[in-house]
C-alpha positions as CSV (number, residue, x, y, z in Angstrom):
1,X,-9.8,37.2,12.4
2,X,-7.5,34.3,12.1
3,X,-8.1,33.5,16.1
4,X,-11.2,33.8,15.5
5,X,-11.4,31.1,12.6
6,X,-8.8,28.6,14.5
7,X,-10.9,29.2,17.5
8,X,-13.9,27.9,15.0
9,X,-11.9,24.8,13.8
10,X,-11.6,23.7,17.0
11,X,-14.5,24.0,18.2
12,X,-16.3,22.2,15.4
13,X,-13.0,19.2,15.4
14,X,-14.1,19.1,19.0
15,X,-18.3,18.8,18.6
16,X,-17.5,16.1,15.6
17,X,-15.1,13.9,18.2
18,X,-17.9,14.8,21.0
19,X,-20.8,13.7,18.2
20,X,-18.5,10.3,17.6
21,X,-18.5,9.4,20.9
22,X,-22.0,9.8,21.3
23,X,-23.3,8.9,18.2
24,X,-21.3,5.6,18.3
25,X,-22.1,3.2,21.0
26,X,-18.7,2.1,23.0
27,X,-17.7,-1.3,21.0
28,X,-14.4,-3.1,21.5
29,X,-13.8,-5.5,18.9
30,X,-12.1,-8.7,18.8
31,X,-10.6,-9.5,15.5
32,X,-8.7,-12.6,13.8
33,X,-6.5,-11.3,11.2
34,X,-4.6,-13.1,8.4
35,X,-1.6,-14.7,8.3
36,X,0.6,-12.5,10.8
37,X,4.3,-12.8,9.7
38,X,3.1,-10.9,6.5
39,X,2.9,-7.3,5.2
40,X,-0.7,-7.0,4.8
41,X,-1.5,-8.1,8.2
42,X,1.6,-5.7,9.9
43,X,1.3,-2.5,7.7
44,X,-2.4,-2.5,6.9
45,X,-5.0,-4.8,9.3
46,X,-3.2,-3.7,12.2
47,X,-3.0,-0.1,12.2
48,X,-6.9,0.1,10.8
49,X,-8.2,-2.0,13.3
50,X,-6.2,-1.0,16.4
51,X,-5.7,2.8,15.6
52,X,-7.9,4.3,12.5
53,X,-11.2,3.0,14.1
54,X,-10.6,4.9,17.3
55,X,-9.5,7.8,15.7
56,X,-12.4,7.8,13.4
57,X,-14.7,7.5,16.3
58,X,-13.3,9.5,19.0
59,X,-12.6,6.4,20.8
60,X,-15.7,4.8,20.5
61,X,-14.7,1.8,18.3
62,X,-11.4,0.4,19.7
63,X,-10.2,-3.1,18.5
64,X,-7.4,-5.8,19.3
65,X,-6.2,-8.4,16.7
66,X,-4.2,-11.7,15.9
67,X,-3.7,-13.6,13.0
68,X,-5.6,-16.8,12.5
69,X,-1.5,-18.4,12.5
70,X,-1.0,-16.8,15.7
71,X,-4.3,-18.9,17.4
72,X,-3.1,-22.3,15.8
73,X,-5.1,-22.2,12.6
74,X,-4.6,-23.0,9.2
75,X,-7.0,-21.0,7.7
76,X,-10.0,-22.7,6.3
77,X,-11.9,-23.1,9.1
78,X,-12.0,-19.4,9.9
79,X,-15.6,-18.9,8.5
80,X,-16.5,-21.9,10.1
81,X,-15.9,-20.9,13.4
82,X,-17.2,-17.0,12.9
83,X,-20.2,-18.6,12.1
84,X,-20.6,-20.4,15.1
85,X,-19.8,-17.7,17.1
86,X,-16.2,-18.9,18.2
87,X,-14.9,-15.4,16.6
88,X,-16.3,-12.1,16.5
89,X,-14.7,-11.2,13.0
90,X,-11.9,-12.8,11.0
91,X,-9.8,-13.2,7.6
92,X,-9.1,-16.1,5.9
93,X,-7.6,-16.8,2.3
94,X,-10.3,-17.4,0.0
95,X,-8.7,-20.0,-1.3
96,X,-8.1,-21.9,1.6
97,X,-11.6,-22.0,2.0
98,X,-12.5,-24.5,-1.6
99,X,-12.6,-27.4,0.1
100,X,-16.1,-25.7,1.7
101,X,-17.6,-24.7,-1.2
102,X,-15.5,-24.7,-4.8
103,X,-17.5,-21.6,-5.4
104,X,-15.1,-20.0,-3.3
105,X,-12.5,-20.7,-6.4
106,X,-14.5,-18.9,-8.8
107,X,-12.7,-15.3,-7.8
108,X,-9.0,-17.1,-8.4
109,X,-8.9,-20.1,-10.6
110,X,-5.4,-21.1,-11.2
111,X,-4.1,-19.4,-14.9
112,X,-7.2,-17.0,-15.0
113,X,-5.7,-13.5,-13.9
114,X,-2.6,-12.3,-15.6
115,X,-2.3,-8.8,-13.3
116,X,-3.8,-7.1,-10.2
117,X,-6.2,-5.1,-12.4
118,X,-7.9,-8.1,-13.6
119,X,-7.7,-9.4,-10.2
120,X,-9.3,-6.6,-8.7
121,X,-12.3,-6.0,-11.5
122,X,-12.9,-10.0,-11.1
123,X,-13.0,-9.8,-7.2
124,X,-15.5,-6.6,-7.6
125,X,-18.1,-8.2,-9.8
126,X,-18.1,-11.3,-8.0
127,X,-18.5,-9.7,-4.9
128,X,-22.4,-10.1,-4.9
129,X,-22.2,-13.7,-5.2
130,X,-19.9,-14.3,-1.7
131,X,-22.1,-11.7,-0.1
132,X,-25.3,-14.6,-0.8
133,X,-22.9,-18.0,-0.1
134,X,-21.1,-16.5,3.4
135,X,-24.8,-15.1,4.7
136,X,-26.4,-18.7,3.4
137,X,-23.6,-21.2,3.8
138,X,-21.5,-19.5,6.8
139,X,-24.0,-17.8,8.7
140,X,-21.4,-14.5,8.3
141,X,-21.4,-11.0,6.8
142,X,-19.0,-10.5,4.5
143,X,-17.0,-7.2,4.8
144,X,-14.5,-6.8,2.1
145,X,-11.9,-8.2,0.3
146,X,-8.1,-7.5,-0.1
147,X,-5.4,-9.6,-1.5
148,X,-1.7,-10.5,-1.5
149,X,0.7,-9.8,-3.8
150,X,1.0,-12.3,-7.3
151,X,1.3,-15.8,-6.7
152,X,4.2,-17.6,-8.3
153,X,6.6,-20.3,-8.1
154,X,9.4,-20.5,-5.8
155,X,11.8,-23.4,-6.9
156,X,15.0,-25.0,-4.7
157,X,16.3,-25.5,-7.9
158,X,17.0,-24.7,-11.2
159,X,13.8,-24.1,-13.8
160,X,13.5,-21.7,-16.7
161,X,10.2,-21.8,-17.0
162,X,6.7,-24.0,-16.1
163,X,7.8,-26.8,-18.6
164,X,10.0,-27.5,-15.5
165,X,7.8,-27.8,-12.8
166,X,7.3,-31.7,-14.2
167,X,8.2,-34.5,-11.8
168,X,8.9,-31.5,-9.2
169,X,6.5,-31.7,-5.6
170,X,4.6,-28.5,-5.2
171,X,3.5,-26.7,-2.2
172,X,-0.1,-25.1,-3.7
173,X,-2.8,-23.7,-1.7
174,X,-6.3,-24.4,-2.7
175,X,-7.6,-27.3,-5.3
176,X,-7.0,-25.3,-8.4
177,X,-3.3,-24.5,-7.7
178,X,-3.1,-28.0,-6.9
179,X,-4.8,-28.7,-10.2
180,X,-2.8,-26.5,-12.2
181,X,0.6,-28.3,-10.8
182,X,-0.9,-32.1,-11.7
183,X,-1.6,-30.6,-15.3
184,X,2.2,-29.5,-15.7
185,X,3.4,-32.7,-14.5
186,X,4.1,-31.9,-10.9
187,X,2.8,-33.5,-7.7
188,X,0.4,-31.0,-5.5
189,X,1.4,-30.9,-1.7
190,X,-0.8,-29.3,0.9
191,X,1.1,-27.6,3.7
192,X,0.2,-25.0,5.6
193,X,1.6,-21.8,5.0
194,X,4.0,-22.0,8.5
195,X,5.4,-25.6,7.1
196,X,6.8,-24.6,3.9
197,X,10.1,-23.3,5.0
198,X,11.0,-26.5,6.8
199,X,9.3,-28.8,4.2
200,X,11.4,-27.0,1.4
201,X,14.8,-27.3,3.7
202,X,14.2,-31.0,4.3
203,X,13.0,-31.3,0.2
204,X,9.8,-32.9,1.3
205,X,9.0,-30.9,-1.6
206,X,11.0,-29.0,-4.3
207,X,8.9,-25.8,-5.0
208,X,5.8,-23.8,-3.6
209,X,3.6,-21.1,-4.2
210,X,2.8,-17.8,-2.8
211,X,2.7,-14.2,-3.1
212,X,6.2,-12.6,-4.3
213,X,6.4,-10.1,-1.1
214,X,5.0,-12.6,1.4
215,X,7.1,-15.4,0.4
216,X,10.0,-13.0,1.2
217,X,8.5,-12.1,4.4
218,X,8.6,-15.5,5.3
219,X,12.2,-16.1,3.9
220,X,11.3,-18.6,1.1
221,X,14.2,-16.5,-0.4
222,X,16.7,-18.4,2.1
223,X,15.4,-22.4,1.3
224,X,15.2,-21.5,-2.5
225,X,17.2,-20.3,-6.0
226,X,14.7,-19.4,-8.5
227,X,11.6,-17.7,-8.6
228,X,9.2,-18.0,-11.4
229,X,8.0,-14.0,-12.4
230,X,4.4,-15.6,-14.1
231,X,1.1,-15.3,-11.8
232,X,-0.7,-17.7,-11.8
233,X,-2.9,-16.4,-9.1
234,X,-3.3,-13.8,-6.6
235,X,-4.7,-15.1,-3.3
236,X,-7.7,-12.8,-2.1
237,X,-8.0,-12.0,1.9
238,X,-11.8,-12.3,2.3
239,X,-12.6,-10.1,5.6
240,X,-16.0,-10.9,7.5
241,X,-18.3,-10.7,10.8
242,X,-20.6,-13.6,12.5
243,X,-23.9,-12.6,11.1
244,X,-25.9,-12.8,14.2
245,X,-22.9,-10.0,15.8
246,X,-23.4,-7.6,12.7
247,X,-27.1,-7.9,12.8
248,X,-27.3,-6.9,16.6
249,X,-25.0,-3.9,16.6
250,X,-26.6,-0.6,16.3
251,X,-27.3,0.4,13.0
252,X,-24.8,3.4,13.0
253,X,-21.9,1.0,14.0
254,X,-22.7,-1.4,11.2
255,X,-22.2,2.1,8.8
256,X,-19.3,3.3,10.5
257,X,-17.5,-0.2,10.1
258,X,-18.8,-0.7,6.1
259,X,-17.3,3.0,5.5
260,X,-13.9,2.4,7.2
261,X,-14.0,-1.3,5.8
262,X,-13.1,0.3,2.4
263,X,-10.3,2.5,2.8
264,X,-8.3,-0.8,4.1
265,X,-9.5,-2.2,0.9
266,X,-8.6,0.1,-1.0
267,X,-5.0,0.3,0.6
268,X,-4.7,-2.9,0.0
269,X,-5.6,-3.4,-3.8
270,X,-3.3,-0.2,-4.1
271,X,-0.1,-1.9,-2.9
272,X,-0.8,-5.1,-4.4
273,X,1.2,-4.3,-8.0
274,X,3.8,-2.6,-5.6
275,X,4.2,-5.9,-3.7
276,X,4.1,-7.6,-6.4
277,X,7.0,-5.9,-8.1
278,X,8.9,-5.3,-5.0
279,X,8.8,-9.3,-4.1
280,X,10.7,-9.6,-7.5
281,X,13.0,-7.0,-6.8
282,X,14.2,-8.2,-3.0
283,X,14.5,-11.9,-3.4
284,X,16.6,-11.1,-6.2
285,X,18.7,-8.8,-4.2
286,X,18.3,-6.0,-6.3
287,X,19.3,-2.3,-5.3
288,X,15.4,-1.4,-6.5
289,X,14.5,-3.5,-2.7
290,X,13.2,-1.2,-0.5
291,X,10.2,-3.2,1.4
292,X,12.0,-7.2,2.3
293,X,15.2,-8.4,2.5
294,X,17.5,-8.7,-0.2
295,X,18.1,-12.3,-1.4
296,X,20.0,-14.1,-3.6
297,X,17.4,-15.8,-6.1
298,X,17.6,-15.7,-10.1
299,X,14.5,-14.4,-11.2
300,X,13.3,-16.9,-14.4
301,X,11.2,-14.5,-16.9
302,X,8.8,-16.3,-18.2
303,X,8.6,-16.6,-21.9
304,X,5.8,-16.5,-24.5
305,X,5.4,-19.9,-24.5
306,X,5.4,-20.2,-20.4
307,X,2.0,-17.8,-21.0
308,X,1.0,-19.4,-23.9
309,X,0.7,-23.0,-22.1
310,X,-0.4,-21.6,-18.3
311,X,-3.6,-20.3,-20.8
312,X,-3.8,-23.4,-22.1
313,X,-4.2,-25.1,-18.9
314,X,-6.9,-23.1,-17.7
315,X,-8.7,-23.4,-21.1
316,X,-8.5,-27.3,-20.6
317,X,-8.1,-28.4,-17.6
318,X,-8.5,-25.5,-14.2
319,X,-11.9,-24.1,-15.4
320,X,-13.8,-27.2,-16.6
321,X,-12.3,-29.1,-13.1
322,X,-13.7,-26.2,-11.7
323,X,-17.1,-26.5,-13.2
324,X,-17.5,-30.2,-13.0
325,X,-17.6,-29.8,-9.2
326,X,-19.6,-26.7,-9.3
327,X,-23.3,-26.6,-9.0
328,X,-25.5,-25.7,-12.2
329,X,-25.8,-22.1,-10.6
330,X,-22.2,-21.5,-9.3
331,X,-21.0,-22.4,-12.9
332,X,-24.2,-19.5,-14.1
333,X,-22.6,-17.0,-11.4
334,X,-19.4,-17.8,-12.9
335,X,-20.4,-16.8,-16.5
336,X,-22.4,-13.7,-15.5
337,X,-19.6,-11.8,-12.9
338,X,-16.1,-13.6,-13.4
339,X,-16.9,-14.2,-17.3
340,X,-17.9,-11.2,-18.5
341,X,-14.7,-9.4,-17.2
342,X,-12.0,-12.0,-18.7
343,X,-14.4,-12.7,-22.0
344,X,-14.4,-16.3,-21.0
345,X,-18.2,-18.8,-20.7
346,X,-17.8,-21.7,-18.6
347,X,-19.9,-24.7,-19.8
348,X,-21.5,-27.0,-16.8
């Protein structure tokens, strides 16, 4: 009997691969990931592209990948160039991509999501609204969306809190970061991602902002003291395909890749308050590391009144910026997705 049933099991593992492979038309993919010295790119975008798509489709759907960093890009002009064909499909920080379109800051504005649940209900109900501008404005599909860990500050110097960020020169990475360091006094810097390090050693500026894992990954941990445990952001990884690709492929193949899309998602969102956490824990050097490299960095805790005044700044200054450069119906989108989840209305 129990011959007979594993003799079943294979058989029927064996017609699904066969159904797969016929099912699925042979595809090799050619993806730009994000930024490659990080976590998400290593431990997630590379084993779903490269491995879990052939698996999943008996070897039907097989993939190779480098991150935008790794091509000599910055970043923003990854959508660009998917839309004009240059890339097949890509990742880019959404961010990054404000100077485009400041719609593209509605999912992250500086000061407006306190923890990865937020983040995550915010990136959901906005989701509808990036689908429209990428198809429109882009001339791509968008796929999905994951994120890095909590953005904070990372300081080569002593601060106890955002009061201190005054007269300091901050790395930030999209207009409402910068916006948020020119309200607390500091001067905004723009440097790619790859330059911080250097720029930090050589104090070209004194502090910068990214995710607490990938900042560790990077060894900001080594050019810097303190780190800042307040987000003030989280830095979504929008994931997408050139439009006139997507719409060509066979219908089955655009399913398959929608499914599978989500469980790399969904990995992603899932490790985001580990990252989180675990950035904390490493550049501190504290025996609770187990995912970077310990450093040596006093972790500031950020007071009531540190939240208290990063609210303040996106009451006053961040979200009406925001909306002053936003259209009528960006600033409506806004107020019907983003708004409704954080129990804010932005007036235009």
């Amino acid at each position: 009997m129990f011959a007979k049933l594993a003799l079943a099991t294979a058989v029927l593992a064996s017609s699904v691969w066969a159904q797969a492979q016929t099912t699925l038309p042979k595809t090799h993919l050619r993806v730009v990931g994000s930024i490659s010295s990080l976590t998400q790119y290593k431990d997630y975008e590379i084993p779903f592209w490269t491995k879990q798509l052939a698996e999943k489709s008996g070897g039907a759907v097989t993939a190779e990948i480098k991150g935008f960093n790794e091509m000599g890009l910055k970043g923003p002009e990854v959508l660009r160039l998917m839309g004009q064909g240059v890339m097949e499909i890509g990742a880019t920080v959404v961010a990054y991509l404000a100077a485009d379109d400041p719609a593209n800051e509605m999912i992250d504005v500086a000061g407006l999501l306190p923890d990865v649940v937020t983040a995550r209900k915010v990136t959901d109900a906005v989701r509808p609204v990036y689908e429209k501008l990428y198809r429109d404005k882009f001339g791509v599909e968008l796929l999905g969306f994951g994120t890095y860990p909590a953005q904070v500050f990372y300081c080569n110097g002593e601060i106890k809190g955002l009061a201190d960020i005054k007269g300091k020169k901050v790395r930030a990475a999209g207009r409402s970061q910068s916006e948020l360091v020119a309200a607390l006094g500091g001067t905004p810097v723009t440097l790619a991602f790859g330059e911080v390090v250097p720029a930090l050693q050589n104090k070209t500026v004194d502090c910068a902002i990214t995710g607490t894992l990938s900042g560790n990954a990077a060894k900001w941990h080594e050019v810097t003291t303190h780190l800042l445990a307040l987000p003030v952001s989280w830095g979504q990884i929008g994931y997408a395909v050139n439009a006139k690709t997507w719409n060509g492929w066979d219908p089955k193949l655009r399913s398959f890749i929608d499914t599978e899309i989500k469980t790399l998602e969904k990995r992603l969102w899932d490790a985001a308050d580990l990252f989180t956490q675990q950035g904390y824990e490493c550049n501190a050097g504290t025996a609770k590391c187990t995912l970077g490299t310990k450093g040596k960095m006093i972790l500031v805790q950020p007071s009531q009144a540190d939240r208290d005044m990063l609210k303040k700044i996106l009451s006053d200054v961040t979200l009406p910026k925001w909306a002053e450069r936003c259209s009528a119906a960006c600033v409506a989108d806004f107020n019907n997705t983003v708004g409704k989840v954080v129990g804010v209305s932005v007036k235009k």
